[in-house]
N, C-alpha and C positions, 0 to 999 in steps of 0.2 A: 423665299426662305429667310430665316433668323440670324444675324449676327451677333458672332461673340464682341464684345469691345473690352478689350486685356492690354496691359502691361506686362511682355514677356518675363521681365525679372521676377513681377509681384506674381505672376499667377502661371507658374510652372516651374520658373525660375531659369526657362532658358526658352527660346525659340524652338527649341527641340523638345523640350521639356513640354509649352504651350501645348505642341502638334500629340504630343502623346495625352495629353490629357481631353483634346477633342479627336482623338479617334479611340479615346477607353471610356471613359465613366460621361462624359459627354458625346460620345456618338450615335447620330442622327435627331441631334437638335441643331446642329448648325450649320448652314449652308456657308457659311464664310465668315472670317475676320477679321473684324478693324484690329493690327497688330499697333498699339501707340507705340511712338519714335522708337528706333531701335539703333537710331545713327548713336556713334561717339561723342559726346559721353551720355549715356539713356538714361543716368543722375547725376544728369550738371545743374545750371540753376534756377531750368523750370523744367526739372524732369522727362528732359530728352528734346524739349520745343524748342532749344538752345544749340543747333548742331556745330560742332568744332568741322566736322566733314558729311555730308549727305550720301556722298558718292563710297560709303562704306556701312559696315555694319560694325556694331562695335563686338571685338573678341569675345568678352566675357558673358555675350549673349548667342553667340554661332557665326554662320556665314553666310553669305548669299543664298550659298547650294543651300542651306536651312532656311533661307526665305523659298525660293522653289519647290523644296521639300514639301513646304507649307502649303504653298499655293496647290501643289498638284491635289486635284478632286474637289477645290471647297475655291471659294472666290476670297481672293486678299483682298485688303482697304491698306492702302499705306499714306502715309503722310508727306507731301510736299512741305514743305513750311516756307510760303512763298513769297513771305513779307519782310523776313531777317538772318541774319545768321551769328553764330556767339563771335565774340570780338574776341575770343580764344583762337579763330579757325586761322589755319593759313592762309586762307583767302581776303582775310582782313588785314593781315601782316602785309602780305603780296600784292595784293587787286586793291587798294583803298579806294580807287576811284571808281570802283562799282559802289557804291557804297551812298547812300544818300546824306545831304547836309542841309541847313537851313538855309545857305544859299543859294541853293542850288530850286529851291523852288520859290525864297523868295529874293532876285537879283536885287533888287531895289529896297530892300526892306519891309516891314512889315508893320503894321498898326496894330495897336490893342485888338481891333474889331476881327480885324485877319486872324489874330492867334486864340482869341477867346472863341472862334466859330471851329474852332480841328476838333473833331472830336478823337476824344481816346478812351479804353475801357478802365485808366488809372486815374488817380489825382494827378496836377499839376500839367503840366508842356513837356511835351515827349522830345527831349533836346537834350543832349549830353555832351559836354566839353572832352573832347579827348585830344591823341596825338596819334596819328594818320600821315602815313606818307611822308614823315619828318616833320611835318608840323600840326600847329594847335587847328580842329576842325570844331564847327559845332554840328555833333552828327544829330541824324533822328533818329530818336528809339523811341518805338512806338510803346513798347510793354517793358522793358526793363532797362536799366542801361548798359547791360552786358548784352542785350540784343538789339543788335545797330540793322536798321530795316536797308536795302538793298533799295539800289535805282534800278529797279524793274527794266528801262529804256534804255539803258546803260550795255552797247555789245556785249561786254564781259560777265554783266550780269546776269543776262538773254541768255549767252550761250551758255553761264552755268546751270540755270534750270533747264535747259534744254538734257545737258549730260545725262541731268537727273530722274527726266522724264523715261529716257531712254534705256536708264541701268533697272529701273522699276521693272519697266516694261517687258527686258529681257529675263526678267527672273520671275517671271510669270501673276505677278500682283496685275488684280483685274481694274481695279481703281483707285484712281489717286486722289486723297481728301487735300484742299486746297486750305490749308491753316491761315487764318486771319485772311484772309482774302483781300476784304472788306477795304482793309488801309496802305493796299501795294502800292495807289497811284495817288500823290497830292498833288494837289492843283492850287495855285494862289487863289484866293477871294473863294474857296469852299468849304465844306467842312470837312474836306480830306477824306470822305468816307463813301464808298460804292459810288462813285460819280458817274457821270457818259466816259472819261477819260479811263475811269475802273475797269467799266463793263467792255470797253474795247478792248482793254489787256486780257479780261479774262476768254474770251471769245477769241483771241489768237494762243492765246495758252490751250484751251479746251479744241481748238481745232487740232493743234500740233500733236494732245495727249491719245483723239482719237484715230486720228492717223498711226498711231503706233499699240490704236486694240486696247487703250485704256480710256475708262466712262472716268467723269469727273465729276466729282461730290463738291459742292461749296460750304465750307463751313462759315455763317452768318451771324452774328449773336446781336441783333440790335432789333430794334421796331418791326414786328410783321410784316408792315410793306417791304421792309426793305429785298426780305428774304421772296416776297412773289416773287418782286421785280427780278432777283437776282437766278430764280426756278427757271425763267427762260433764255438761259443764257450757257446753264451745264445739264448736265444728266439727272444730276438728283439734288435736293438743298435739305437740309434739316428741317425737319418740325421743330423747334425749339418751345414753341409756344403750346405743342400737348402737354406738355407735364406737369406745368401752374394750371391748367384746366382741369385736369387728370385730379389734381390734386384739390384742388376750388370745389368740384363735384365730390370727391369722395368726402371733404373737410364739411363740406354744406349741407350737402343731399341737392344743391339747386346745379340741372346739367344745361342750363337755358346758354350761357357762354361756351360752352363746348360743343352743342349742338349748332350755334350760329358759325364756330370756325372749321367744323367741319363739311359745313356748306360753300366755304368760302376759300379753302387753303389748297396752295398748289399740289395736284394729280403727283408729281415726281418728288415724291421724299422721299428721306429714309427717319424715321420715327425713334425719340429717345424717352426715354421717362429721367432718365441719371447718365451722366457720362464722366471722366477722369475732372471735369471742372464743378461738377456737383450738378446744383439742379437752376437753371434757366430762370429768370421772373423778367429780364428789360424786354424779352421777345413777345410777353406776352397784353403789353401796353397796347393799350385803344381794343384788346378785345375782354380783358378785367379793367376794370376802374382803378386806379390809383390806390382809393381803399381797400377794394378788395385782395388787391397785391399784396399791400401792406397786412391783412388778415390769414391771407395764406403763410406770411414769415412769421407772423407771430406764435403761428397756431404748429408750426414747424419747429420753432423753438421749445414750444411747451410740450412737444409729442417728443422729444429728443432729451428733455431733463437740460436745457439750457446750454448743449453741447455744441450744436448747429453757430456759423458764422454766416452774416451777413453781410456779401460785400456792396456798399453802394456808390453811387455816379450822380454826373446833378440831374436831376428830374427822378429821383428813383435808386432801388433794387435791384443792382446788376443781378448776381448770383447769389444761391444759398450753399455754402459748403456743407455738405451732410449726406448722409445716404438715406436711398428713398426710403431704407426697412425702417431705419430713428425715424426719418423724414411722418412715418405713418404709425409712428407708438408702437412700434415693434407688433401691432397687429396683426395676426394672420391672414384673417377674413379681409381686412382693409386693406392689407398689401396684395392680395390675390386681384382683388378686384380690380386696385389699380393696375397691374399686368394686366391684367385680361383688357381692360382699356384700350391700353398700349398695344396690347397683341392683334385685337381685332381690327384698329384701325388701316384703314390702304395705306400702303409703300412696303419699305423695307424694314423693319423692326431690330435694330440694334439693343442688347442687353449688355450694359455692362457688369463688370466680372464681378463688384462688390454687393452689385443687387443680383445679381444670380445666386450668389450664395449667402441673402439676406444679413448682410455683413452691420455692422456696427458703426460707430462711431470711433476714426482714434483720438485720442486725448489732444486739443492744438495747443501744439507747444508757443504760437507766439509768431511763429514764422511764417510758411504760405498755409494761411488757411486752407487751401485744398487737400493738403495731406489730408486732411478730418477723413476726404474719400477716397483715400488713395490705398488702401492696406497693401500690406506685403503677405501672401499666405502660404508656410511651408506645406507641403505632400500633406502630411498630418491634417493640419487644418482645413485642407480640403475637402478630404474624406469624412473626416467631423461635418462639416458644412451642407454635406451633398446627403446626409445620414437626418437631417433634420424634417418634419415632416412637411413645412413647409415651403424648403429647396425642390424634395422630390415630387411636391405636387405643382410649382413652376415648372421643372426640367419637361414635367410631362405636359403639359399647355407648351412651353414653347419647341417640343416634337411634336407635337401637333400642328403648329402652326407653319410648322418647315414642311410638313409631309401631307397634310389633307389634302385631297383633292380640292376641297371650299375653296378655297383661299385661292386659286388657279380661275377661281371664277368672277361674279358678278359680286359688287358690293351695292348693300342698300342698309339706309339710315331709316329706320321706322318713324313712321308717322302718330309719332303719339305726347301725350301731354310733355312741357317742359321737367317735369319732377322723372319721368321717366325713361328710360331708353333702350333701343332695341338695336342692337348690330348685326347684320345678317348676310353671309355670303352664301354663295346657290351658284354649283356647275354643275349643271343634267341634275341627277339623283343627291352628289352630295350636299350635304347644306353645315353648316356652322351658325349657330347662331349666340349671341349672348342679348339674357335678358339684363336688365339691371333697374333697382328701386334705389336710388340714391339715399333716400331720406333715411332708411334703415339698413343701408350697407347691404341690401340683400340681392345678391346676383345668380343667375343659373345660365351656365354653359351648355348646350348639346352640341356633338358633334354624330354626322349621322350620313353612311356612307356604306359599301360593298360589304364590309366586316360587321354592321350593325349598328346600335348609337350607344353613343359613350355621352351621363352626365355629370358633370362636374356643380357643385351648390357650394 
């Protein structure tokens, strides 16, 4: 089935809010939802990835019983953020020895070579001077310096994500996404990133989570390999790398890179086209060429009227902040298709809230470029959005893709020239199939099943 992926505040405007809006004008397109941060404060200052407390919800969004509320009938996704926490929290006031420092991974100090090899998704050395426990530390912060990353290894830090696994658990959230994963464990003399010393952490986190009835998602955002590697280790990992493909074929007409990675990518994902960080491009290295990345951002730029932000890392385009509807010249036909991409491919198919309802671009004011995808949308604006002709003809592809029988069954990738492509799922009688001619944007959906066949062009 399809997930929603929403910000309770932006897109209901409460937890409660959210649950009414997928069980009214959204019921039976979603099987479940990625609820993003809901912990205290859920606009601090990376929009909720900053928690003051985990082990709450914050008031002005509901309460636990509202996360339960939620979960009953539809599968939650909620968010561990298991690499840091705000230097706001009590836990950093209190615990500072949970809390990681530069000494603490390098005793001896450190050479140029050691520090120029850490990788981080920012500019500079992820190191912040503060004051901890009465005196001057130099902590790590991985992503910002108001979020000081955790010693994973650390009792007190162990037993606070443990709390936290637990409070999830109890309030009936089926899975818990694993925020930055990627950079929990540094190791001297590495690049700090999904190491063997990584992969053991997560593999006693993912033991602990399904002992207590929760799958676990990894969230990945680096080099293809990294994320196989990391697919056999949790229950599901992102496709990160469909969407610059997704997008390369629709931008091109040439589908020869997305047909070779979907020969090649891990069975257990959950599939994105756009999520709250905008749209993917470092994941998609070594199976687009360098240039061809760079021709995806540009052409992303020009379909957007120069609205879209680029962020980039050395070797490259981390991310594009934009939404996939600018991302695709506010196109109908070109954003349909790109959905249907997205929708047909195996795993679990996440939409998020601003591409569900073909959202825009907001103005960046300067600040975090991901705002550009983050919109806020009143009741009002909702019902505008779901009224447009080409909301209601996604809402109905991704009902379809929750509910077909196909889709419960066999998937096969057609054998046919590279400029072309055929996606085709078959259980017994039902079938699903999408054709697609890249070169001219021209796709045909059938779905065909007990009730008859339904075509979509």
């Amino acid at each position: 089935m399809v997930q929603l992926i929403a910000y309770a505040d932006r897109f209901g405007g409460s937890l409660r809010g959210l649950r009414d809006l997928l069980d009214g004008p959204l019921a039976g397109a979603f099987g479940g939802v990625h609820v993003l941060p809901f912990y205290p404060p859920f606009d601090g200052a990376d929009a909720g990835f900053d928690p003051d407390d985990h082990l709450a919800v914050d008031p002005r969004l509901g309460t636990w019983d509202d996360v339960a509320a939620l979960a009953r009938g539809r599968d939650v996704v909620a968010d561990l953020i298991v690499n840091h926490v705000s230097d706001r929290s009590a836990a950093f006031r209190d615990e500072p020895d949970m809390f990681l420092t530069f000494d603490r991974v390098f005793p001896d100090g450190a050479t140029a070579d050691d520090l120029l090899a850490i990788t981080r998704p920012r500019p500079g050395l992820p190191f912040t001077r503060a004051t901890a426990g009465g005196r001057q530390r130099l902590l790590w912060t991985t992503f910002t310096p108001h979020q000081v990353d955790l010693d994973v290894h650390h009792p007190t830090a162990r037993a606070y994500l443990s709390r936290v696994l637990r409070r999830l658990a109890g309030c009936g959230v089926r899975m818990v996404r694993l925020d930055a994963v990627g950079y929990t464990v540094k190791t001297a003399g590495t690049s700090c990133f999904l190491t063997p010393e990584t992969f053991a952490f997560v593999d006693d986190l993912a033991a602990e989570a399904r002992g207590l009835g929760l799958r676990v998602l990894a969230e990945v955002h680096a080099h293809h390999r990294f994320a196989v590697e990391a697919a056999a280790h949790v229950d599901r990992v992102y496709d990160f790398v469909l969407a610059p493909l997704v997008l390369h074929t629709v931008f091109t007409g040439d589908a020869g890179p997305l047909r070779r990675w979907l020969a090649m990518r891990p069975a257990n994902t959950v599939t994105v086209l756009d999520t709250h960080d905008g749209l993917g491009m470092v994941d998609a290295a070594g199976v687009l060429a360098p240039a061809q990345i760079e021709a995806v951002v540009e052409r992303i730029s020009a379909n957007s009227g120069g609205t879209s932000v680029a962020s980039r890392v050395p070797g490259g385009v981390y991310q594009v902040s934009c939404t996939s509807f600018d991302a695709l010249g506010r196109d109908d036909r070109a954003y349909l298709l790109a959905r249907l991409l997205h929708l047909f491919v195996p795993g679990v198919p996440q939409v998020y809230y601003v591409g569900l309802l073909a959202g825009r671009n907001a103005p960046f004011t300067g600040a975090d470029a991901r705002e550009i995808n983050r919109r806020r949308y009143t009741a009002e604006e909702v019902d505008d959005a779901l009224r447009q002709p080409v909301v209601a003809t996604l809402l109905e592809l991704v009902r379809l893709r929750s509910t077909h029988p196909a889709f419960a069954g066999e998937f096969a990738l057609g054998d046919d020239p590279d400029g072309e492509l055929l996606l085709a799922w078959r259980n017994g009688a039902a079938t699903a199939e999408l054709r697609v001619d890249p070169a001219d944007r021209a796709w045909r959906a059938t779905f065909t099943g007990a009730a008859g066949t339904l075509t979509y062009r």
